[in-house]
Structures are given as structure tokens and as C-alpha cells.
N, C-alpha and C positions, 0 to 999 in steps of 0.2 A: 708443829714441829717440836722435836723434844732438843730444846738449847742446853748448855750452859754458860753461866754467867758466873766471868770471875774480875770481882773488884767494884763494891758496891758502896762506894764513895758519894760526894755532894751528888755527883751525876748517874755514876753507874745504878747506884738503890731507886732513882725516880724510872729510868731508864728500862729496868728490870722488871719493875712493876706495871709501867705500859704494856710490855711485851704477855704478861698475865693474863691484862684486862683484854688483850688481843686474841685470848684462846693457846698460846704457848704453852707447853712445860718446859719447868726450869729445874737443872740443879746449880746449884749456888755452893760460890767458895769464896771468904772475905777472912779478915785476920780479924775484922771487928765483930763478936761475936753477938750486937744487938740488931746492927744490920741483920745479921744471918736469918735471926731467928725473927724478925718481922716480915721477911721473905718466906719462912716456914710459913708464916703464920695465915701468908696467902696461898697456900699451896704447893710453894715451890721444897723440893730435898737440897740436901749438902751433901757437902764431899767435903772428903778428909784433905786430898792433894790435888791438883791439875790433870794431874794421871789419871785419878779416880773419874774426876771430872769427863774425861774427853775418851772414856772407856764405855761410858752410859749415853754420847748425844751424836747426831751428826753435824750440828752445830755450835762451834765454842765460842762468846766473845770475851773479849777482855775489854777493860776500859780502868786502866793502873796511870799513876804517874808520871815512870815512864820508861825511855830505853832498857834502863840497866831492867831494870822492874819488868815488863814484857821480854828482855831476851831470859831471865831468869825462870819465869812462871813458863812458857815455853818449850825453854831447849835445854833446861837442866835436870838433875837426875830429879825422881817423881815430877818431872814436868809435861806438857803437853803431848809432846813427841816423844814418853815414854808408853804413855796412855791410847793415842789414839791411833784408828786403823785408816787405810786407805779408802779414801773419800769423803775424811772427817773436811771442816770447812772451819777455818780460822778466821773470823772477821776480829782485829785488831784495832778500838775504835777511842785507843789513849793517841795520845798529840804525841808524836816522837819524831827521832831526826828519820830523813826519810833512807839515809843509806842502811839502818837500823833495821828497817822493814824490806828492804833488799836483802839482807841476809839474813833475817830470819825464815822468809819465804823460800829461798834456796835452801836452807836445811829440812825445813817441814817438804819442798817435795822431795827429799831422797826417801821417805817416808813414802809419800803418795798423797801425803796431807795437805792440800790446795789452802790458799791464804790470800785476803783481801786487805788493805790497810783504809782504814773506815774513819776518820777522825772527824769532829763534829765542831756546831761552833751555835751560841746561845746563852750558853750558861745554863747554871740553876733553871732559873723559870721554866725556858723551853723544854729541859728537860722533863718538868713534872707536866707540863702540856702536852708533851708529843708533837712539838710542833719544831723538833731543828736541824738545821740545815748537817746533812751529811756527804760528805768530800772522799769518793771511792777511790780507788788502785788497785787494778787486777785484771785477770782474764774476763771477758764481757761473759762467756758462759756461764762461768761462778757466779758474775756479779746477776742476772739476772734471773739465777736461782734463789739467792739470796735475798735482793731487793723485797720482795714484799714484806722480810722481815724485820728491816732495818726502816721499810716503812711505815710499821706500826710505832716506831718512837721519830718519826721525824714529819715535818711540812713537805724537806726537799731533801731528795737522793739523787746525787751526782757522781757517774763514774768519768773522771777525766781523765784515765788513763791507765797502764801497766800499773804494778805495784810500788809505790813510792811515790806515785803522784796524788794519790789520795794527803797523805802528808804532806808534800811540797805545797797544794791545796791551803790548808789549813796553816802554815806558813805565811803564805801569803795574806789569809785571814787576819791574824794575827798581828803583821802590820800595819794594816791599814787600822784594825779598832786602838792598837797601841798608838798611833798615829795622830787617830781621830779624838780621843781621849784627851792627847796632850794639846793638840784646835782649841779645843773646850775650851780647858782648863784655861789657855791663855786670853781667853775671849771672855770666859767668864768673870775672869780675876780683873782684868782689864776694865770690864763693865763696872763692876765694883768700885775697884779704884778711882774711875773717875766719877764717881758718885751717882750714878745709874742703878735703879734696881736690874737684879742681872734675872731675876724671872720673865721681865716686862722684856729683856733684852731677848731672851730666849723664844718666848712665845712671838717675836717682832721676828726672826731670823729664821725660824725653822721652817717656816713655807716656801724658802725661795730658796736657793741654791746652797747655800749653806746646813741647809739638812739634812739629817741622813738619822740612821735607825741609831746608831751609835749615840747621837745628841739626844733624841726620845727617849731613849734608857737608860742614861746616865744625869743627864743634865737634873731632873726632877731628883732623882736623889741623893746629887751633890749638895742642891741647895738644902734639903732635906736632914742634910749631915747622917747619911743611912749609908755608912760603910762596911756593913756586914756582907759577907763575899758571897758574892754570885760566883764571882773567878778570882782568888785569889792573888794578888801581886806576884807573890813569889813562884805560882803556875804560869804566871806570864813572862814571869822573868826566864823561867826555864824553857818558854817556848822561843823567845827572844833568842837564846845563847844558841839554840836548833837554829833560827833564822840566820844568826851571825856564823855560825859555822858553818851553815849550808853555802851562804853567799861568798863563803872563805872558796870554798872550794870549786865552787862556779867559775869564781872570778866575777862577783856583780857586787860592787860597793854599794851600801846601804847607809849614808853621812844620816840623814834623819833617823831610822829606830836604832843605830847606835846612839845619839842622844839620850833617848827613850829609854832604853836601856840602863843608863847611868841616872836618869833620876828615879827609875824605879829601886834600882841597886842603893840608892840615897834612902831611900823612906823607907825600903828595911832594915839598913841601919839604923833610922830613927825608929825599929820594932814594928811598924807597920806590915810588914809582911806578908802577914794573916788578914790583913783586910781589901776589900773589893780593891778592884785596881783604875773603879771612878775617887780610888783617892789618892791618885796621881796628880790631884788639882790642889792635895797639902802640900805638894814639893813648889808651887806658884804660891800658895799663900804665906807662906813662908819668907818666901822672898821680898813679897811685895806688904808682908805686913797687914794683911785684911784676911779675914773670912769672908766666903761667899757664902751669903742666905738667899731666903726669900725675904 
């Protein structure tokens, strides 16, 4: 299938390149012009605008950071829906608030231009694997058009619903790893402190109930001190503020990842920002006055 792919970040450039090694053609559109040209360099073209983009595929995805950013590339002038014709397919596979992809999808059909909201969850790694979990929203028709595409960069393709529940999805996600993160961290610093190796403590806990994927992919590289970002603090935090506004409007209080929230909001004041968001476990060592090693 001939795609395009716009927004070829930590995720989107590993992402793009599965879809390669899968027999895809790609045109590509990135503001970073070294990405661009390592995607030429596999085969894939560029475009100048979104327009151009969704003028040449029957398949567009995005994967940007976020609302404002997808309603821009999209529904604004040279944007998607200036470009593309009836029966193009929008898979939209950045993290946004889910009312966000409710109305962008209303605009793209007065168009005829069918729209999925695709948001994913892994990080880095999976994505250069192909192995991550993707969270659907849309019409099952489209989505099972589409599926084998989105299952070239992933393990697991899940449509849970209309459009926006792919989002609410990844929402969801979202608390629980910010959730699960901050477990750790009080477990591990805890361990520490009371003068326990917290590796011995790790490798003791992870078999029994207390385990989960969260604690295997973080825990080794807290102790590690390896906080270069898989996920970014400050993408979590923005995914968080989606979580808290969503829950605003619901009416579902959330007392735990508003916590969560505020110490991450903490440690990028302390310029942390830019690093993985397993170093959520400096805003506990901080407190309590220890580093957790091995």
C-alpha cells in the first residue's frame, strides 16, 4: 500500500521503517530534515506539505505530539483535508485528548475522508521491534482494512471502539504505567533506605503479584541510573493533563495520577523534563535522601 507518514520522531522514524521492511511505500513529511532524508535513503519520497502528502496515498498516518499539532497538520490550510480525496484513510496514532479526534473526524468526513484514532503504547524499544500494542477507534470496516497495516509495526492491534475510544484507550494506559512507576519508585527507595539491596529486592518481588511489565522495564534501568527517554516526562505529563481533562468532563475523579501529575510537574522544574519518565523515582530520592543502585 502506498502510505504516508507524517511525523517521524523517537517513534514515528522506527515506526516508518517497519512499515518499509514490510513492503510498503512511503511518502514522508518531518520538519526534521535528517529524519527525512534517512527515510529517502530507504526508499521512501517527501512532500513539501500534508496536502502534498495525502494527494499521492490512500493511506495517511500521523504520529505528532499532539492536539493542537494533529488538528493543524490535518484541517488547516495546505493540510490533509486540502489534499486528500474521498476514501483517503487517516490513521491518527499520536496520544491526544479523545474529544480532539471526535472532531477532527467529523471534519475529514464532510470530505469523504474516513479517520481511525490509533494511539500506541511501548515506547522507543517496541517501536524499533514492531512489537506495540495499538489501541483503535473507528468504524470496524476501515479498521479492518487497515489492520494488517498497523500490524506490521505492532505485537497487538486492538479496536475498542467508535472514534475516540482508541484515545480514551491509551488514556487509560497511561495511568496505570504513571501509576505503576510511581509503586516502584516508593518500593524501591523504601528498599534502600532501609538498607536492602533494591535489586535483591526486585528480582524477590517480580514473580509474585507485585509484577508487571512496567516493573521489568523500568526497575533495571533505574538502578542503572539510564534515564535517557524512552518516553519522555514531559509526553507524560501532557498525556496526564488529556487524562485530567478527560476525567473533568466525565465526572470520574482520579486522587492518584493527580498526584502523579504533580511530581512529575516537580522534576521538570528540577529541568528533568527531557528524561525517561523511570526518573520519576528522583522526585522519592530526593526526599528521602538516597540513590537507588544496584
Amino acid at each position: 500500500m502506498k502510505i504516508g507518514f507524517i511525523g517521524l520522531g523517537i517513534m514515528g522514524k522506527p515506526m516508518s521503517k517497519n512499515l518499509i521492511k514490510a513492503g510498503h511505500s512511503l511518502v514522508v513529511l518531518d520538519r526534521n530534515g535528517s529524519a527525512v532524508e534517512e527515510l529517502i535513503a530507504l526508499g521512501a519520497t517527501k512532500a513539501a506539505t500534508p496536502a502534498e502528502v495525502a494527494s499521492q496515498v490512500e493511506l495517511i498516518i500521523t504520529m505528532l505530539p499532539n492536539s493542537p499539532q494533529v488538528k493543524e497538520v490535518v484541517l488547516s490550510a495546505n493540510g490533509v483535508i486540502e489534499g486528500g480525496k474521498p476514501g483517503l484513510v487517516v490513521a491518527d496514532m499520536s496520544s491526544i485528548a479523545p474529544l480532539v479526534s471526535r472532531e477532527v473526524e467529523a471534519e475529514l468526513a464532510k470530505k469523504g475522508i474516513e479517520m481511525l484514532d490509533a494511539p500506541v503504547s511501548g515506547g522507543e524499544p517496541k517501536a524499533i521491534d514492531g512489537t506495540l500494542s495499538v489501541m483503535v477507534g473507528g468504524k470496524q470496516d476501515i479498521f479492518d482494512k487497515i489492520a494488517p497495516v498497523l500490524q506490521a509495526m505492532a505485537g497487538s492491534v486492538v479496536r475498542v471502539g467508535e472514534i475516540g475510544a482508541g484515545n480514551i484507550a491509551k488514556l487509560c494506559n497511561q495511568t496505570i504505567v504513571a501509576i505503576n512507576i510511581a509503586a516502584m519508585s516508593e518500593a524501591l527507595v523504601l528498599a534502600a533506605k532501609a538498607g536492602c539491596e533494591p535489586d535483591l529486592v526486585y528480582k524477590a518481588i517480580r514473580g509474585g503479584l507485585a509484577g508487571s511489565t512496567v516493573l521489568d522495564a523500568k526497575a533495571p534501568l533505574v538502578m542503572d541510573r539510564k534515564f535517557n527517554p524512552g518516553f519522555r516526562i514531559n509526553l507524560h505529563i501532557k498525556d496526564l493533563q488529556n487524562v485530567l481533562d478527560t476525567s473533568h468532563e466525565v465526572g470520574a475523579p482520579l486522587p492518584l495520577i493527580a498526584q502523579v501529575m504533580e511530581m512529575m510537574q516537580a522534576l521538570r522544574n528540577d529541568g528533568l523534563g527531557d528524561a525517561d519518565h523511570g526518573a520519576l523515582i528522583q522526585f522519592y530520592e530526593k526526599l528521602a535522601k538516597i540513590e537507588v543502585t544496584r
